[in-house]
C-alpha positions in Angstrom: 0.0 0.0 0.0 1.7 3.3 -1.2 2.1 6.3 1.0 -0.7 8.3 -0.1 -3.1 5.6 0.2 -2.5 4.9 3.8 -2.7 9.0 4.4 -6.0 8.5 2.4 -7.1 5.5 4.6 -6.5 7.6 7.7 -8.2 10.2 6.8 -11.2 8.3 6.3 -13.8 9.1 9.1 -15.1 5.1 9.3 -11.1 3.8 9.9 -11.0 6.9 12.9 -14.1 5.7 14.4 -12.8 1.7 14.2 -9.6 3.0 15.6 -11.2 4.6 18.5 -13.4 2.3 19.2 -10.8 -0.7 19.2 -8.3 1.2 21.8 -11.6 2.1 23.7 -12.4 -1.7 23.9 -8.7 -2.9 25.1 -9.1 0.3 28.0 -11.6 -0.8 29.2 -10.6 -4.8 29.1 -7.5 -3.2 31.1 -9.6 -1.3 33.2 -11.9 -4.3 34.1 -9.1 -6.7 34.7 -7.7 -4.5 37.2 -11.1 -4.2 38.7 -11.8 -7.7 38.6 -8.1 -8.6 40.2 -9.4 -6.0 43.0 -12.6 -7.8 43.9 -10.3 -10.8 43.8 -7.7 -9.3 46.6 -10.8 -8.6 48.8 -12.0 -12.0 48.4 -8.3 -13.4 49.4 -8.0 -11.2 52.1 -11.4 -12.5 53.5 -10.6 -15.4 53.3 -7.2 -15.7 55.1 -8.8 -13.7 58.1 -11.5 -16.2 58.2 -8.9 -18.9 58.5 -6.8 -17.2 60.5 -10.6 -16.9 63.0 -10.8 -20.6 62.6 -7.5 -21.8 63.9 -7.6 -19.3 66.6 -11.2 -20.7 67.8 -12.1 -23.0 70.4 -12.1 -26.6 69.6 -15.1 -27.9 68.2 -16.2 -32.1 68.5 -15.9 -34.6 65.6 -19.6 -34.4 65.5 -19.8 -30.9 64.4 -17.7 -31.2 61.7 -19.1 -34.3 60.6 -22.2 -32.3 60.2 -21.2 -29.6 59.0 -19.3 -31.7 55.9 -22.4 -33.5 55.1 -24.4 -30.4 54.6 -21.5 -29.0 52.0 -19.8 -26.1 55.0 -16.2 -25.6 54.7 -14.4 -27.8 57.2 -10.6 -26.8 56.7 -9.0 -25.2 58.9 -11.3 -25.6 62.0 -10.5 -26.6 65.5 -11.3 -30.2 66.2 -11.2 -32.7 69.1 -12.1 -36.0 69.3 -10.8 -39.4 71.2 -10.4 -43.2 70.0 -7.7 -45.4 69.8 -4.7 -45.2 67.1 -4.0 -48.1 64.6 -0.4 -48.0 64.3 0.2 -50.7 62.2 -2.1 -49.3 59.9 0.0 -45.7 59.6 0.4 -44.5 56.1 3.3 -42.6 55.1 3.3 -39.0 53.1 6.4 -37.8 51.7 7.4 -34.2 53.3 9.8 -31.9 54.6 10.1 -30.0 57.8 12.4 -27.4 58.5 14.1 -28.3 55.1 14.4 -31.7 56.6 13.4 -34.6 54.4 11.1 -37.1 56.0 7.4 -38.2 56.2 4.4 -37.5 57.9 2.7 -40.3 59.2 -1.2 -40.6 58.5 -2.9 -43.0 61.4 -6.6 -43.8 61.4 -7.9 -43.6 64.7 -10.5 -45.5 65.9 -13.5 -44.2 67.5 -15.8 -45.9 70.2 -18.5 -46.0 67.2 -16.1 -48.7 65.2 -15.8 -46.0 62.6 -12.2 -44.4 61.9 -10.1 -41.1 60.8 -6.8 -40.5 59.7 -4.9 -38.3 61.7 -1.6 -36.6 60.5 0.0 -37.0 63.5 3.0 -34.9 62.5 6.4 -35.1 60.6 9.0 -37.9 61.3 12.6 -37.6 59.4 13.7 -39.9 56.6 15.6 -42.0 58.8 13.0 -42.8 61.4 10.0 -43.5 58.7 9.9 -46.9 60.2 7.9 -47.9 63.4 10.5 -49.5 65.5 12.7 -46.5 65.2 10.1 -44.6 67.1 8.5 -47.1 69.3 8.2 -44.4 72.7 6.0 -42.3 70.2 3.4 -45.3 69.1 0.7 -43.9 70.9 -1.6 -46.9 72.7 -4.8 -46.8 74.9 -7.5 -44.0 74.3 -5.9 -40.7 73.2 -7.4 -37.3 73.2 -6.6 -35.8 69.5 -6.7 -31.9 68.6 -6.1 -30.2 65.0 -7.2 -28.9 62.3 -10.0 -30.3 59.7 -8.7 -30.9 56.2 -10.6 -32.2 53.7 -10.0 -34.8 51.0 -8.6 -34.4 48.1 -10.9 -35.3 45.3 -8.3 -35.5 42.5 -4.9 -36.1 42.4 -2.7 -32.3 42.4 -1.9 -31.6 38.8 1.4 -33.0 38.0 2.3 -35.3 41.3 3.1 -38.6 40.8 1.1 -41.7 41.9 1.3 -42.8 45.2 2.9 -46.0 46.3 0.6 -48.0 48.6 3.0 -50.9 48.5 6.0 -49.2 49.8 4.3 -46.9 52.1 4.9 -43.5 50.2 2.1 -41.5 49.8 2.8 -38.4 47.6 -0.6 -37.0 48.0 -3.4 -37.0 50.6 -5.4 -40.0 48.8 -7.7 -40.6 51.8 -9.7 -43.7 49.8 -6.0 -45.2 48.9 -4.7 -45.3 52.4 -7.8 -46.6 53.8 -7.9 -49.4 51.2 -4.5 -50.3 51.4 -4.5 -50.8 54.8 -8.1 -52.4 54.4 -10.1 -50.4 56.4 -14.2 -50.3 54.6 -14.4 -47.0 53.2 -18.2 -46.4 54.6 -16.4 -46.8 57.8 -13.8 -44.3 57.3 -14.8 -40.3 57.8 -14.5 -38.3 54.8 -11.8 -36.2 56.3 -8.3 -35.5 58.1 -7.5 -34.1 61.6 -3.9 -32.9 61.4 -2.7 -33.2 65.1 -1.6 -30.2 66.7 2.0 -29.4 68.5 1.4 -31.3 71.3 4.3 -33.2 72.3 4.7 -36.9 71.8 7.1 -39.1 73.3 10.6 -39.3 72.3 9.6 -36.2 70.4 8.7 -38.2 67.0 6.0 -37.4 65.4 6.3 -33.5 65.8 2.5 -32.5 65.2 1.6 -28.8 64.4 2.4 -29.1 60.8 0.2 -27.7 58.9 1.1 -25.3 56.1 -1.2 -22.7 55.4 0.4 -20.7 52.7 -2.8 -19.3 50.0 -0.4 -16.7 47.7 -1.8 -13.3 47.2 -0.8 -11.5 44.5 -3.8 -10.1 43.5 -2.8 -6.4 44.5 0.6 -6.7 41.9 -1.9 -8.1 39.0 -4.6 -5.1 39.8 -1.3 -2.8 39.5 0.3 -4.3 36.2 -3.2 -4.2 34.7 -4.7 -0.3 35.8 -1.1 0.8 35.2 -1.2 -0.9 31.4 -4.5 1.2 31.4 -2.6 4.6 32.5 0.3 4.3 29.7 -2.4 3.2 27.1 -4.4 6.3 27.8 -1.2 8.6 28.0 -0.1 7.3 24.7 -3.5 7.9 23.0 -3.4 11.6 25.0 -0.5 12.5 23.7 -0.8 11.2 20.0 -3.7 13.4 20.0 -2.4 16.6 21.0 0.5 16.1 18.7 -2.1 15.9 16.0 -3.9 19.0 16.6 -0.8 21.2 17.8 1.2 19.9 14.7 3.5 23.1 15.7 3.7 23.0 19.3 7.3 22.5 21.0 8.4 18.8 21.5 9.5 18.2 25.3 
């Protein structure tokens, strides 16, 4: 296209109006993203002070979290206690680390005076003590007392984590149905959730309990930034291309 057909094209009122619409339409897709990544920062930050009110609350019995999971509530994160007796030669194994230390935590279903059972995470152990005999003082027997946290199952396995090993004991993710049928414990008699156990000490020190990670990234306030500040320089640009158009003789800064 030569020259003087572009300045022609240009000059064309239609190919103005497209244009103007068409930078319009990406400021205010900019605009709305950074509005939308706002509403998202809100709903973050509500939601890590709710948690943050949940683990701080007084301990709640199995019961009400049983009920409260069957009617669809959100169970993580709240303060549970409940007592039964531990299966230890049923524990399941989850690869983890703790204080940069390789190791396991070690998943044991607990039984409660009903005959039905739930997995505790009773806390980390390292590599080197992953077996039971190396930590017989901490093997737990007679009716224990158990605080934590609710955490529900996992429905699907994490995007990208391998499959868990049931025969070796190495659990890679929290497959709740997995450890409960390779230990064979009947799944309508295992709860539909966790308790992970909470810092108090057991003996010999192994497992350490208290381990949960609660770590929900919040970046929403950079991305509302990035995107309103894409909207700024877009709207600058357009500013300024227009004055120079209609002051054609005006002094360049």
């Amino acid at each position: 296209m030569t020259e003087s057909a572009v300045s022609v094209r240009r000059a064309n009122p239609l190919w103005q109006i497209g244009k103007a619409l068409i930078l319009l339409a990406v400021l205010v897709i900019l605009v709305g993203l950074g509005t939308w990544q706002v509403q998202r920062l809100h709903w973050k930050e509500g939601l890590l002070a709710d948690i943050a009110a949940r683990k701080d609350a007084p301990a709640v019995p199995l019961s009400a979290i049983e009920a409260m999971a069957a009617s669809g509530g959100d169970i993580e994160y709240r303060v549970v206690t409940t007592t039964g007796h531990y299966l230890n030669n049923k524990e399941r194994d989850f690869l983890a680390t703790y204080a940069e230390e390789p190791g396991f935590h070690i998943y044991t279903p607990l039984q409660l005076d009903d005959g039905r059972f739930i997995f505790v995470n009773r806390g980390f152990v390292p590599s080197e003590a992953k077996e039971p005999e190396m930590r017989k003082q901490g093997q737990l027997t007679g009716e224990q007392t158990v605080t934590g946290l609710a955490r529900a199952k996992l429905v699907d396995r994490p995007s990208g984590m391998p499959d868990n090993d049931p025969v070796k004991n190495i659990f890679f993710w929290r497959d709740l149905d997995a450890m409960a049928s390779s230990v064979g414990l009947p799944k309508d008699k295992v709860l539909p959730f966790f308790i992970d156990a909470d810092k108090t000490p057991n003996p010999q020190g192994l497992p350490i309990g208290g381990v949960t990670i609660i770590d929900l990234p919040n970046s929403h306030l950079q991305y509302a930034v990035t995107w309103y500040g894409l909207a700024m320089a877009l709207a600058a640009i357009v500013a300024i291309s227009w004055w120079r158009k209609h002051h054609p003789d005006a002094p360049s800064q």
